[in-house]
KOLDREN-632046 format. One record per residue: residue in three letters; x, y, z of N, C-alpha, C in turn. Coordinates in nm, 3 decimals, m for minus. Layout:
REM KOLDREN-632046
<node "ALA"; <X; Y; Z>; <X; Y; Z>; <X; Y; Z>>
...
This chain:
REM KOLDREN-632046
<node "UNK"; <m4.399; m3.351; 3.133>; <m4.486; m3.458; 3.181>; <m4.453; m3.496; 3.326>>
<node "UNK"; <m4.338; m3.448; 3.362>; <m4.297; m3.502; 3.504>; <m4.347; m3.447; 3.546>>
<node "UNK"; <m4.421; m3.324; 3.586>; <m4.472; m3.218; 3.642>; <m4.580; m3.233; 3.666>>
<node "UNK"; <m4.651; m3.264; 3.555>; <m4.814; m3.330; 3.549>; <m4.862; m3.456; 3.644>>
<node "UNK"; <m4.771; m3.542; 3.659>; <m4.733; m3.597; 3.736>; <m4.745; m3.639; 3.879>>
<node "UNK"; <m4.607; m3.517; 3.921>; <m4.619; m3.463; 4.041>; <m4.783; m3.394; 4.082>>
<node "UNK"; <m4.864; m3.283; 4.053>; <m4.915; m3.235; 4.020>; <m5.014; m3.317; 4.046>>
<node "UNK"; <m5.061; m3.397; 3.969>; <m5.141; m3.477; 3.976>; <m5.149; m3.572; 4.136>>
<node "UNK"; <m5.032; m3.659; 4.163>; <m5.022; m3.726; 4.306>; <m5.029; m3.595; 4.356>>
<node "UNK"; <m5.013; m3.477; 4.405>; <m5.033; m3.421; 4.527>; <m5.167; m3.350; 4.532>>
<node "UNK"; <m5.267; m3.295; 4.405>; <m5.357; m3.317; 4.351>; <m5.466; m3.439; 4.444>>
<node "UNK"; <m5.453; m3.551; 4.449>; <m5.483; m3.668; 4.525>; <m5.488; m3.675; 4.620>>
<node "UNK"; <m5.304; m3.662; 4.655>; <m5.313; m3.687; 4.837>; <m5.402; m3.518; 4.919>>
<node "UNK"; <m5.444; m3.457; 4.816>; <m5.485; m3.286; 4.903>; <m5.617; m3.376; 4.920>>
<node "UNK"; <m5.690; m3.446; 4.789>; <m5.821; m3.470; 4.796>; <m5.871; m3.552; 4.930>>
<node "UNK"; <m5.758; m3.662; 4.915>; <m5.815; m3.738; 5.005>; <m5.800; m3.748; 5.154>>
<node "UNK"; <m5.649; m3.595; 5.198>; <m5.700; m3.552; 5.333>; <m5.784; m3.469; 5.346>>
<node "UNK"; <m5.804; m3.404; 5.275>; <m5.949; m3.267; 5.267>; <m6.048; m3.353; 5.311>>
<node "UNK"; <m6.115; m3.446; 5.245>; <m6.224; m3.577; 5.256>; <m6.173; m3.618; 5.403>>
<node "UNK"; <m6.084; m3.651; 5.457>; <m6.064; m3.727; 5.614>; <m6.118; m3.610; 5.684>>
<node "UNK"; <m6.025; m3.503; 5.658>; <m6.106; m3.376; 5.745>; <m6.203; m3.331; 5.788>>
<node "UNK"; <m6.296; m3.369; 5.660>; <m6.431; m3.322; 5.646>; <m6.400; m3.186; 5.617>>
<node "UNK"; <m6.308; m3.120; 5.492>; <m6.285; m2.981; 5.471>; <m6.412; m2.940; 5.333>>
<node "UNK"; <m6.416; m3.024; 5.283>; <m6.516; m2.980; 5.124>; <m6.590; m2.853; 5.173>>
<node "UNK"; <m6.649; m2.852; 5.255>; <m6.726; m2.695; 5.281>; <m6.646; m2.603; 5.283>>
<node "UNK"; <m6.525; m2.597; 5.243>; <m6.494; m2.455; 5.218>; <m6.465; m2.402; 5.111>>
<node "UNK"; <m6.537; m2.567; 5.009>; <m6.486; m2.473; 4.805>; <m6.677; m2.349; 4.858>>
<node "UNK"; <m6.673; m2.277; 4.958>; <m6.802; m2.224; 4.868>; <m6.717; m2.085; 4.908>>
<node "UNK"; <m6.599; m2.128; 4.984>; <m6.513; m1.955; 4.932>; <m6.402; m1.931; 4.878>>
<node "UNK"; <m6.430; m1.995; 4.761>; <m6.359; m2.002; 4.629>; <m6.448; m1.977; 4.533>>
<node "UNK"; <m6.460; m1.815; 4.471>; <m6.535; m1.787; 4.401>; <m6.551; m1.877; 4.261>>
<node "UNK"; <m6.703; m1.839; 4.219>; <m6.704; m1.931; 4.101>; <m6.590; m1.896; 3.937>>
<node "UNK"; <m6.614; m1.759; 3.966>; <m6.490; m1.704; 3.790>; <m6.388; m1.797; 3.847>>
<node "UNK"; <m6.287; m1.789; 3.944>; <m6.176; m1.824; 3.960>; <m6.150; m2.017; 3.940>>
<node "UNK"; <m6.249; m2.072; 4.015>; <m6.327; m2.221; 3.969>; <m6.286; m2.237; 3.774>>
<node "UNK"; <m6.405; m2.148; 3.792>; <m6.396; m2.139; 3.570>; <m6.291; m2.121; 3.554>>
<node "UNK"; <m6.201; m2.051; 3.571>; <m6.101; m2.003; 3.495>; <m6.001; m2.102; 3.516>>
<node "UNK"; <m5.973; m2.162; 3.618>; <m5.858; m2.257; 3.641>; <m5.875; m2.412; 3.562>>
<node "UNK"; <m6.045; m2.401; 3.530>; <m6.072; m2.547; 3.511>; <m6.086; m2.492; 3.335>>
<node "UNK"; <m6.112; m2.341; 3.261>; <m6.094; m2.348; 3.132>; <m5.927; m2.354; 3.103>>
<node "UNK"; <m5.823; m2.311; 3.187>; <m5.664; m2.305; 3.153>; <m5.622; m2.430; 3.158>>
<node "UNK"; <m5.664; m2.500; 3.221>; <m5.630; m2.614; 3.203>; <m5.665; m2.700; 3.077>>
<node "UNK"; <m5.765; m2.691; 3.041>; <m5.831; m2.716; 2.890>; <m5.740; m2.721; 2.778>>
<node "UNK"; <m5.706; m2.536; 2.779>; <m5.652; m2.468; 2.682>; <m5.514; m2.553; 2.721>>
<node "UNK"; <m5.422; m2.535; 2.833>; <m5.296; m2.615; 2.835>; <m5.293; m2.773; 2.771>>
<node "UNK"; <m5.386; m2.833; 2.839>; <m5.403; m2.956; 2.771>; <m5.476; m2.973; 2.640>>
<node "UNK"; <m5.521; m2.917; 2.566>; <m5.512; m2.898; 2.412>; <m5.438; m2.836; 2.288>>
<node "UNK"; <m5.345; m2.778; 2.394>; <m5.216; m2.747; 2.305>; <m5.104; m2.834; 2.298>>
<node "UNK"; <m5.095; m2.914; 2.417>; <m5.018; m2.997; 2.433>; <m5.018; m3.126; 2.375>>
<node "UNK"; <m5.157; m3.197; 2.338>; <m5.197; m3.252; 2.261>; <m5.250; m3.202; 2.094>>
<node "UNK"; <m5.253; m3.095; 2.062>; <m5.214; m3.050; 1.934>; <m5.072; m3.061; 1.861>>
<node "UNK"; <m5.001; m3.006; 1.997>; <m4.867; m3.061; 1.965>; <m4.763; m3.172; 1.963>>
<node "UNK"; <m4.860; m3.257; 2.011>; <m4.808; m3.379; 2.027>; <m4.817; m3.441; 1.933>>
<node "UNK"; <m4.929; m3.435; 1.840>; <m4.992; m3.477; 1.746>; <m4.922; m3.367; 1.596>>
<node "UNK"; <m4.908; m3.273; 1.595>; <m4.838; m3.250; 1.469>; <m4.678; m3.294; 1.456>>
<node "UNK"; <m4.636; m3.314; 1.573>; <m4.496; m3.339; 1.587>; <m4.508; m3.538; 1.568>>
<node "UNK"; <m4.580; m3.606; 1.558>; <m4.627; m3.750; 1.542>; <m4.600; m3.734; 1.368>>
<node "UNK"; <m4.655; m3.679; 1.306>; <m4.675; m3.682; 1.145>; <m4.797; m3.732; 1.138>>
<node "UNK"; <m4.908; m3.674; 1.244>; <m5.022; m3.718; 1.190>; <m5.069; m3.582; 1.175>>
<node "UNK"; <m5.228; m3.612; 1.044>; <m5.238; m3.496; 0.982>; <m5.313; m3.399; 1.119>>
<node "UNK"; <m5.292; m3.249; 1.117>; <m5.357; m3.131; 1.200>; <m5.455; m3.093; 1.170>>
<node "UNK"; <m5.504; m3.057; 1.279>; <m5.678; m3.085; 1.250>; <m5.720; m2.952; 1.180>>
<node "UNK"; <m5.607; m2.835; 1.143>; <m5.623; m2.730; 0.972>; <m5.612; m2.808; 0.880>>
<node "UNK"; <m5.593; m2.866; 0.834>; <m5.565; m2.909; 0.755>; <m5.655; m3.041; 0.667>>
């Protein structure tokens, strides 16, 4: 979680000098798969992590 964290604040501070810059015009060379793919891994990371958070709680899993 510390990581997420970190991650997250620098996540922020990129956004909001990119925005002072006026940089946003350059997500159009950042292909779109690579876009998808970073924004489905993240998904998958954060639903395992919360699967596991949650069977390790003693609440019931959603097999079950």
């Amino acid at each position: 979680m510390e990581g997420l964290v970190a991650a997250t604040i620098i996540a922020g501070v990129m956004l909001v000098l990119m925005g002072l810059l006026k940089l946003g015009t350059l997500i159009r060379f950042v292909p779109y798969t690579m876009t998808k793919c970073i924004c489905m891994k993240t998904r998958m990371t954060s639903g395992s992590s919360w699967r596991q958070r949650l069977s390790t709680s003693g609440a019931p899993s959603p097999s079950s």
